[in-house]
NULUMVO-578626 format. One record per residue (C-alpha): residue in three letters; chain; x, y, z. Coordinates in pm, 1 decimal, m for minus. Layout:
NULUMVO-578626
['ala'; 'A'; [X; Y; Z]];
...
END
This chain:
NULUMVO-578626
['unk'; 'A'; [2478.0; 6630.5; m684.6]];
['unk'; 'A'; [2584.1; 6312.9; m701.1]];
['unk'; 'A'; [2314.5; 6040.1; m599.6]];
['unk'; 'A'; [2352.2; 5814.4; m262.8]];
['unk'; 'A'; [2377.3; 5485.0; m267.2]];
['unk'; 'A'; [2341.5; 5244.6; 0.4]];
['unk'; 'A'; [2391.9; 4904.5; 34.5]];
['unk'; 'A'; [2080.2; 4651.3; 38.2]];
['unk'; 'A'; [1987.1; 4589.7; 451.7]];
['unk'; 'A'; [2061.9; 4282.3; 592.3]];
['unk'; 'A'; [1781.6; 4057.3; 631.4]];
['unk'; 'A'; [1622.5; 3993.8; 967.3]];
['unk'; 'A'; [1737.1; 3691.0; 1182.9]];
['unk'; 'A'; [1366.3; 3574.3; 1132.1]];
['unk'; 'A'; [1421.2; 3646.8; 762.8]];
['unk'; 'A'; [1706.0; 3435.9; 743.3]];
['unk'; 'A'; [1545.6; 3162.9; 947.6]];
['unk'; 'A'; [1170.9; 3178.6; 765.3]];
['unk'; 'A'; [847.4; 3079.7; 956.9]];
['unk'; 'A'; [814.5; 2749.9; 1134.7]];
['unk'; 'A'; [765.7; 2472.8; 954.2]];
['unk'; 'A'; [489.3; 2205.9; 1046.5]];
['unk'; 'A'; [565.3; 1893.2; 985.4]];
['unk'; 'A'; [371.1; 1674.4; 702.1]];
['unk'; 'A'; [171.1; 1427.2; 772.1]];
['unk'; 'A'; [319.5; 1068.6; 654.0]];
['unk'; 'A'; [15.2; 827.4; 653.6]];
['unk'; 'A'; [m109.0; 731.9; 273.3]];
['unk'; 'A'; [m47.9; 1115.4; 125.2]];
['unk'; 'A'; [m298.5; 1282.2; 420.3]];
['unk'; 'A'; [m258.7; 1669.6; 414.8]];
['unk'; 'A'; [m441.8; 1900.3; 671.3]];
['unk'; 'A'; [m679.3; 2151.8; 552.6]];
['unk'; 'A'; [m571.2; 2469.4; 416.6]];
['unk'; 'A'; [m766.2; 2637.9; 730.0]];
['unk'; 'A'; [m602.6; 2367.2; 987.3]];
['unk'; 'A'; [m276.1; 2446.3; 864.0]];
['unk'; 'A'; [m345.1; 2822.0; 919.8]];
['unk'; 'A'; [m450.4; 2754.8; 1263.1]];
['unk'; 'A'; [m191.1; 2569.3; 1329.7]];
['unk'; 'A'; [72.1; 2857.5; 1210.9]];
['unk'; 'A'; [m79.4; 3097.0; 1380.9]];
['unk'; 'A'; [m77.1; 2958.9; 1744.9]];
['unk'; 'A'; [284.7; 2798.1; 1678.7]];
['unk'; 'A'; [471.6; 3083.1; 1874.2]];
['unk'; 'A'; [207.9; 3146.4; 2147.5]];
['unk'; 'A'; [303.8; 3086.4; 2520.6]];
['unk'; 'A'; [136.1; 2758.6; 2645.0]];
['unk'; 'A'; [m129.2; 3032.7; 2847.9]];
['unk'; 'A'; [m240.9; 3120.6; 2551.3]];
['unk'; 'A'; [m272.6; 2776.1; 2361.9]];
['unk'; 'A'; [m471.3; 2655.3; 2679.3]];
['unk'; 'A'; [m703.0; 2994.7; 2664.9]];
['unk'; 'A'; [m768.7; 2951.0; 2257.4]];
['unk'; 'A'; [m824.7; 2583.1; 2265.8]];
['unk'; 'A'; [m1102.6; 2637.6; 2547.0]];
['unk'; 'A'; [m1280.2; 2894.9; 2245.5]];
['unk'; 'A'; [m1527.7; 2671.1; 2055.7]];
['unk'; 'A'; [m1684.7; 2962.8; 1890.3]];
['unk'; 'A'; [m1583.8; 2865.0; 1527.1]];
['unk'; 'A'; [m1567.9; 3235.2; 1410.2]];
['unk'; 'A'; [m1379.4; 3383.4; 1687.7]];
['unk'; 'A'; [m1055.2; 3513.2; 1599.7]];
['unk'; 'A'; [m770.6; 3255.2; 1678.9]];
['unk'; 'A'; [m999.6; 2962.6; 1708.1]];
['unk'; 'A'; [m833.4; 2577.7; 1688.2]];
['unk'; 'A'; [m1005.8; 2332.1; 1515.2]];
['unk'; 'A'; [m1028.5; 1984.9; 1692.2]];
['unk'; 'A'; [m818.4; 1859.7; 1406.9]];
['unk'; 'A'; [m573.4; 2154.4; 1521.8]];
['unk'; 'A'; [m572.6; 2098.8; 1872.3]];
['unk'; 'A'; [m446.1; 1721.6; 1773.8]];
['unk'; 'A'; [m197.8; 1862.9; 1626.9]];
['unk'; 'A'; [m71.5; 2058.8; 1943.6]];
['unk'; 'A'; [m157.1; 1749.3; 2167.8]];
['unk'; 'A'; [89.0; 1556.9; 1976.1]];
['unk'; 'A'; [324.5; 1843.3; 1977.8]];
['unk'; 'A'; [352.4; 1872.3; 2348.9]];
['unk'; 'A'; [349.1; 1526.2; 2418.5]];
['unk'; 'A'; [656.6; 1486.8; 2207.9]];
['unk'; 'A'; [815.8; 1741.1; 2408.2]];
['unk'; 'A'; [736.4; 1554.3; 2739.7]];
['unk'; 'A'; [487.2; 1849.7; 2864.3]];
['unk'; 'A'; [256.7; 1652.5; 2987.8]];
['unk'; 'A'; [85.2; 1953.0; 3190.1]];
['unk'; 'A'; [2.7; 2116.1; 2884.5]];
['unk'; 'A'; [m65.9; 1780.4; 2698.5]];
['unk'; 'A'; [m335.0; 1669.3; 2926.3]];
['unk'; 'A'; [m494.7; 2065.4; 2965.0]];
['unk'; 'A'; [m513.0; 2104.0; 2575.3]];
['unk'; 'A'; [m637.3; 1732.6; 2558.8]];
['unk'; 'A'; [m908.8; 1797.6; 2809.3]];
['unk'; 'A'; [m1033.4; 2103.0; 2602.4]];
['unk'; 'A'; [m1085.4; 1869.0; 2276.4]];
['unk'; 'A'; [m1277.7; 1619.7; 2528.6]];
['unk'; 'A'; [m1484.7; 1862.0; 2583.1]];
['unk'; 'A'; [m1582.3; 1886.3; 2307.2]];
['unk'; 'A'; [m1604.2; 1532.7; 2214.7]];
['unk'; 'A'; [m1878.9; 1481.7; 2462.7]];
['unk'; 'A'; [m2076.1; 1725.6; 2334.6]];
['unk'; 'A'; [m2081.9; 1511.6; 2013.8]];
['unk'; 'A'; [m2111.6; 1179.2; 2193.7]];
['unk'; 'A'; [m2461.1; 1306.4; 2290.5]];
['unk'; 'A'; [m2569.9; 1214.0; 1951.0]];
['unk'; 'A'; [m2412.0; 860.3; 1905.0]];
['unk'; 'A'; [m2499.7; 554.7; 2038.6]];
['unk'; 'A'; [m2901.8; 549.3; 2012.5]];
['unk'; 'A'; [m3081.4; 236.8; 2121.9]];
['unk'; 'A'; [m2851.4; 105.5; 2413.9]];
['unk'; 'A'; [m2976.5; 170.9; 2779.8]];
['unk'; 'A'; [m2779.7; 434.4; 2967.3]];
['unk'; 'A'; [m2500.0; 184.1; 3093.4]];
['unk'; 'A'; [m2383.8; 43.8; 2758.1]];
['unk'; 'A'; [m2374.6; 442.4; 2584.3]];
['unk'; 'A'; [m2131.5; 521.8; 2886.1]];
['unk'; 'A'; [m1921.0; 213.8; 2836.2]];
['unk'; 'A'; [m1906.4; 278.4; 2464.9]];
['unk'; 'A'; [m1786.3; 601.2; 2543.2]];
['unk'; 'A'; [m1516.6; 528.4; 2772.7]];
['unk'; 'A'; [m1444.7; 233.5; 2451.1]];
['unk'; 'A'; [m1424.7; 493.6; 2202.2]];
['unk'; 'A'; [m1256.1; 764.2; 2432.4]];
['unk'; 'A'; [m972.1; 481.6; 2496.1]];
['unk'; 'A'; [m933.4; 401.1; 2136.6]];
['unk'; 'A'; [m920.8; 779.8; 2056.7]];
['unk'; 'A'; [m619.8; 833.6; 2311.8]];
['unk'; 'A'; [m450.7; 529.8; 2186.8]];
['unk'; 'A'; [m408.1; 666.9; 1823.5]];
['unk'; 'A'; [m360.9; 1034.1; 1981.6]];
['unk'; 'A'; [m69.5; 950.7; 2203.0]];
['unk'; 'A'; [63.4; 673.3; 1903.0]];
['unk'; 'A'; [421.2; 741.7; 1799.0]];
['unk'; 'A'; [321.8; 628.3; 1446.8]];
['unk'; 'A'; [122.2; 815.9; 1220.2]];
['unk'; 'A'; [m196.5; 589.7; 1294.5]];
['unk'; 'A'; [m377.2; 950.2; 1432.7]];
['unk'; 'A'; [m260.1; 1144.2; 1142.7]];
['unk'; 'A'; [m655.6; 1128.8; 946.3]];
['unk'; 'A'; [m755.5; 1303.3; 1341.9]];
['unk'; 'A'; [m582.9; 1636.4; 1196.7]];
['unk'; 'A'; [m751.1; 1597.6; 843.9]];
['unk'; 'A'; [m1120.6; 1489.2; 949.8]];
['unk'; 'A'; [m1163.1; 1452.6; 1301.9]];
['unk'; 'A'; [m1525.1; 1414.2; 1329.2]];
['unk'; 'A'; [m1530.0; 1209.5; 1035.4]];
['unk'; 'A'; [m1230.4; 1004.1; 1255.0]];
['unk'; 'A'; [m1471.6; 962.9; 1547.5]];
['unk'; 'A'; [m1792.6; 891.6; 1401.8]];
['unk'; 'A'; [m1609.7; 628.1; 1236.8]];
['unk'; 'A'; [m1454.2; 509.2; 1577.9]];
['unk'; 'A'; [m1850.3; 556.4; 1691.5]];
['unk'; 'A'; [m1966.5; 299.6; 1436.5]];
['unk'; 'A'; [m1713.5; 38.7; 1509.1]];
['unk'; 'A'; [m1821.6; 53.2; 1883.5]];
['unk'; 'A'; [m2169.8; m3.7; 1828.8]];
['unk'; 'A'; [m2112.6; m313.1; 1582.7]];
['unk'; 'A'; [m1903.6; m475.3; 1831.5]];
['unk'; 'A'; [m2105.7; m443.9; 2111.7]];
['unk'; 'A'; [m2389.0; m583.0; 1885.7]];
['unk'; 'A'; [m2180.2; m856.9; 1764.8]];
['unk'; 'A'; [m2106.6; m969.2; 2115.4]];
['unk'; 'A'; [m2370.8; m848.7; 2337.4]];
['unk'; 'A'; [m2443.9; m1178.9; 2533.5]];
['unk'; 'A'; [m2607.0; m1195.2; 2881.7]];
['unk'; 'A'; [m2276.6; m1117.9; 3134.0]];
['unk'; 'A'; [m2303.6; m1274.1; 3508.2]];
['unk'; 'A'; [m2396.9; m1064.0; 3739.8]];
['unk'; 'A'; [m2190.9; m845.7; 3981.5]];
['unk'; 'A'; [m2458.0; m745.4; 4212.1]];
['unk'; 'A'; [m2426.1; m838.2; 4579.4]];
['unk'; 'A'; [m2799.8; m747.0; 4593.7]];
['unk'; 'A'; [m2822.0; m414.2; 4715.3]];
['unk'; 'A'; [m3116.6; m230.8; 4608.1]];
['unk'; 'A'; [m3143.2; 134.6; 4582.3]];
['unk'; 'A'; [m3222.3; 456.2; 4388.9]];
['unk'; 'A'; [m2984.6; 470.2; 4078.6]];
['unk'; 'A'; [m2838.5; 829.2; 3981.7]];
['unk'; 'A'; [m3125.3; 1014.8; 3784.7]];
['unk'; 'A'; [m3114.8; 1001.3; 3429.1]];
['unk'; 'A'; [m2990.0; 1338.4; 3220.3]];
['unk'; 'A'; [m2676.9; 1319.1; 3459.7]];
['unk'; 'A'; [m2397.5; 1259.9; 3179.8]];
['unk'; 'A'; [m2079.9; 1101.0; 3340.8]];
['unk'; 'A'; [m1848.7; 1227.1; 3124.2]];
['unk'; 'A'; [m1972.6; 1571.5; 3130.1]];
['unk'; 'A'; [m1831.2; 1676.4; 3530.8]];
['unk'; 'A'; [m1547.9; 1868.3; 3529.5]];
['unk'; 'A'; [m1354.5; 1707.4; 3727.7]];
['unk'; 'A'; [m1044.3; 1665.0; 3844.8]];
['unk'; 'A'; [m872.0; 1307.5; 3652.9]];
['unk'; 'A'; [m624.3; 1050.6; 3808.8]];
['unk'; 'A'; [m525.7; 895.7; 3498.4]];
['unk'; 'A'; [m374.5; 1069.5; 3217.8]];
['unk'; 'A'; [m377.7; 1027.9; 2817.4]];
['unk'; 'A'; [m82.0; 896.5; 2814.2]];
['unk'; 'A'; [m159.4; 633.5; 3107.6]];
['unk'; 'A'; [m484.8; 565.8; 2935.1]];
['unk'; 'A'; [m353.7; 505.6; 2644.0]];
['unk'; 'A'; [m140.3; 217.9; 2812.0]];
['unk'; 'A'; [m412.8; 74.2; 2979.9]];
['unk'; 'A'; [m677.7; 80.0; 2685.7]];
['unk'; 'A'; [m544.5; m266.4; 2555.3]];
['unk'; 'A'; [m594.4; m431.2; 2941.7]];
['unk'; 'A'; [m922.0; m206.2; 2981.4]];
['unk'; 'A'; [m1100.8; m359.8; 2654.7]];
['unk'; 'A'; [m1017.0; m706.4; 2813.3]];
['unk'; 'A'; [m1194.1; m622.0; 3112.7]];
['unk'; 'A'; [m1593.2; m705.0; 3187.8]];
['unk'; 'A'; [m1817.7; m408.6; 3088.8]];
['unk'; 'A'; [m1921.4; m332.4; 3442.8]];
['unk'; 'A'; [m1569.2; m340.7; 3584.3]];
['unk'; 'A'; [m1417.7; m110.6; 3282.6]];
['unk'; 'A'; [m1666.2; 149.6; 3365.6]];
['unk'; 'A'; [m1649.2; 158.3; 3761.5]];
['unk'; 'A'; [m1297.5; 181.0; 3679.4]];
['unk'; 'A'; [m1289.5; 463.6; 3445.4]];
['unk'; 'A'; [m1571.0; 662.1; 3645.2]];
['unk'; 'A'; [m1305.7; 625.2; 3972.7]];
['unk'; 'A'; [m996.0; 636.2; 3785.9]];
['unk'; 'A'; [m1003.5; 873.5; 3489.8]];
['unk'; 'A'; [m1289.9; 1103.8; 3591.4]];
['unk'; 'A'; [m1242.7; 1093.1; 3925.3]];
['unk'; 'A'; [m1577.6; 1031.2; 4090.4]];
['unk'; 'A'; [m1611.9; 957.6; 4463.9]];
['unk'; 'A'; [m1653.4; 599.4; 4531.1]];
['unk'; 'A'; [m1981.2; 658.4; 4812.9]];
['unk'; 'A'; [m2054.2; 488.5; 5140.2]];
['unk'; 'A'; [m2167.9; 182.2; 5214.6]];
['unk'; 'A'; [m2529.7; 283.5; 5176.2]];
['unk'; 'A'; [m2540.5; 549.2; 4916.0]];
['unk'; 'A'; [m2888.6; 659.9; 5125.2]];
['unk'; 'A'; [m2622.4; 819.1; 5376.4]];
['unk'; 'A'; [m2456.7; 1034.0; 5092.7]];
['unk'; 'A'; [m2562.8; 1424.1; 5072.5]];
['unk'; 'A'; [m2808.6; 1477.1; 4892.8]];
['unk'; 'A'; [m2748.2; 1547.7; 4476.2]];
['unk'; 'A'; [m2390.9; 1424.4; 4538.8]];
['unk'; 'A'; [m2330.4; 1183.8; 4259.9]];
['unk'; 'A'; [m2143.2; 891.7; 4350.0]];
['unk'; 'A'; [m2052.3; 515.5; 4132.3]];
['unk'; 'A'; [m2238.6; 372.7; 4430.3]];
['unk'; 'A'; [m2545.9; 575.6; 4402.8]];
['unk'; 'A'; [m2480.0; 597.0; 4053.5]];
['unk'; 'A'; [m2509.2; 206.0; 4027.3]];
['unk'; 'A'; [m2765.8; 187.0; 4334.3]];
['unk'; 'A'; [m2557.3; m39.9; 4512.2]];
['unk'; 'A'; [m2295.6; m10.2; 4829.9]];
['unk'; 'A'; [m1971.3; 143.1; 4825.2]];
['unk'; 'A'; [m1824.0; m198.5; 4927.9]];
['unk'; 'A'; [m1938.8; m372.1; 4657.9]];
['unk'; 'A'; [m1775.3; m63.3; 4450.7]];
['unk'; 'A'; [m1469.0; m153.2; 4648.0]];
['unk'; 'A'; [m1493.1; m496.5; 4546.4]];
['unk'; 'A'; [m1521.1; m415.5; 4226.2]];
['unk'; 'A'; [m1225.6; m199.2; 4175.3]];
['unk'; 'A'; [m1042.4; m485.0; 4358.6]];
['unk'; 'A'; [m1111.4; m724.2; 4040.3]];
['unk'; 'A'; [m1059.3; m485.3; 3810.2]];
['unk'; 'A'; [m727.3; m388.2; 3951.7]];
['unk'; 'A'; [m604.9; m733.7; 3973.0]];
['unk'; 'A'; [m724.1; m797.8; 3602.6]];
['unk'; 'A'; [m524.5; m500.5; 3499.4]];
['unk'; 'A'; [m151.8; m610.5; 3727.2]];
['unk'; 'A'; [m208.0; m932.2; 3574.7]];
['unk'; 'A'; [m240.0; m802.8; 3203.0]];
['unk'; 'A'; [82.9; m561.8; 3283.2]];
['unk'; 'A'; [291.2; m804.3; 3377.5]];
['unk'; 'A'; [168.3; m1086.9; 3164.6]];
['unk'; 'A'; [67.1; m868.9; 2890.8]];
['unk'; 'A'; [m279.7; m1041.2; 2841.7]];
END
């Protein structure tokens, strides 16, 4: 009997088309780890659901687990295709984590100046994020490395220009917000964006310490301003006012200069 032959199958559409390619990074020969890069190929295709649920994981041995370097890379991604839903959900996930590390950094400054260098470093960090060069590209090779380094840099500065600032006090005196509250750690709910962030951080750095960080704590993480006598406030409720034991008019006030600091360096650009 005569053998049957057939004719070699057709390769698949997905054949044809071979796995997704991610992009190189362009900035003085960087490449991504070997295990970033498999990360990143294997959450390429998910639904945005599912890249929300696996960036959330920061068990490092769980199956399908992003890297911060990783989750960059998918920040970027979805920025670039103007999702900024998914943008700010996967960005909030990697701050996250970021504060957890931020616990360890700034030793040796009171309570007020380790918040404002975090809000310094956390503006810096979206600036390069959110860049449309390739100024983040080293966050998707080392990204602890990146923001230890960003860390360092923070603390000189302040060190180099730490000088005795006027006060914005109107004189009330009250109980401050107990220490072990971490700002940064609430979840909640944030006015500003990345991307908006990322605009401001230029006028934001210009700004007086005390002003940048009443306006971050009201603006980016969304804390309640207080009333006039934080006394008044329910108990355990942490507001800027109780927060900075004074009134939530002179928080008011404060937001007022800030604000007007901030229109003047948009439309003047300084």
């Amino acid at each position: 009997m005569a053998e049957a032959h057939s004719s070699p199958a057709s390769p698949a559409p997905e054949d044809e088309e071979g796995p997704p390619v991610i992009p190189p990074l362009t900035r003085g020969g960087l490449k991504r780890l070997p295990v970033v890069e498999r990360q990143i190929a294997g959450a390429l295709t998910l639904s945005v659901k599912e890249l929300i649920d696996r960036a959330g994981a920061t068990d490092e041995a769980a199956p399908g687990y992003l890297s911060p370097e990783a989750l960059v890379f998918f920040i970027r991604r979805e920025d670039r295709a103007d999702n900024p839903r998914a943008r700010d959900l996967l960005f909030r996930s990697l701050l996250e984590r970021c504060n957890r590390f931020f616990r360890s950094q700034f030793r040796g400054f009171d309570k007020a100046v380790r918040e404002d260098l975090q809000a310094r470093v956390t503006a810096a960090m979206v600036e390069h994020l959110l860049a449309e060069d390739d100024r983040g590209d080293f966050m998707q090779v080392r990204f602890w490395a990146y923001l230890k380094a960003r860390c360092v840099d923070a603390c000189r500065a302040e060190f180099k220009t730490e000088t005795e600032l006027e006060s914005l006090d109107t004189g009330y005196s009250g109980q401050g917000e107990p220490e072990g509250r971490r700002l940064l750690d609430m979840q909640a709910d944030r006015s500003l964006s990345p991307e908006e962030l990322a605009v401001l951080s230029q006028g934001l750095a210009a700004l007086p310490p005390q002003l940048r960080r009443v306006f971050l704590m009201r603006h980016y993480i969304g804390m309640k301003i207080g009333g006039d006598n934080p006394a008044d406030d329910p108990p355990g409720e942490v507001t800027i006012a109780r927060h900075f034991g004074c009134s939530g008019r002179t928080i008011r006030n404060w937001l007022k200069q800030a604000e007007k600091h901030l229109t003047a360096f948009r439309e003047n650009g300084k």
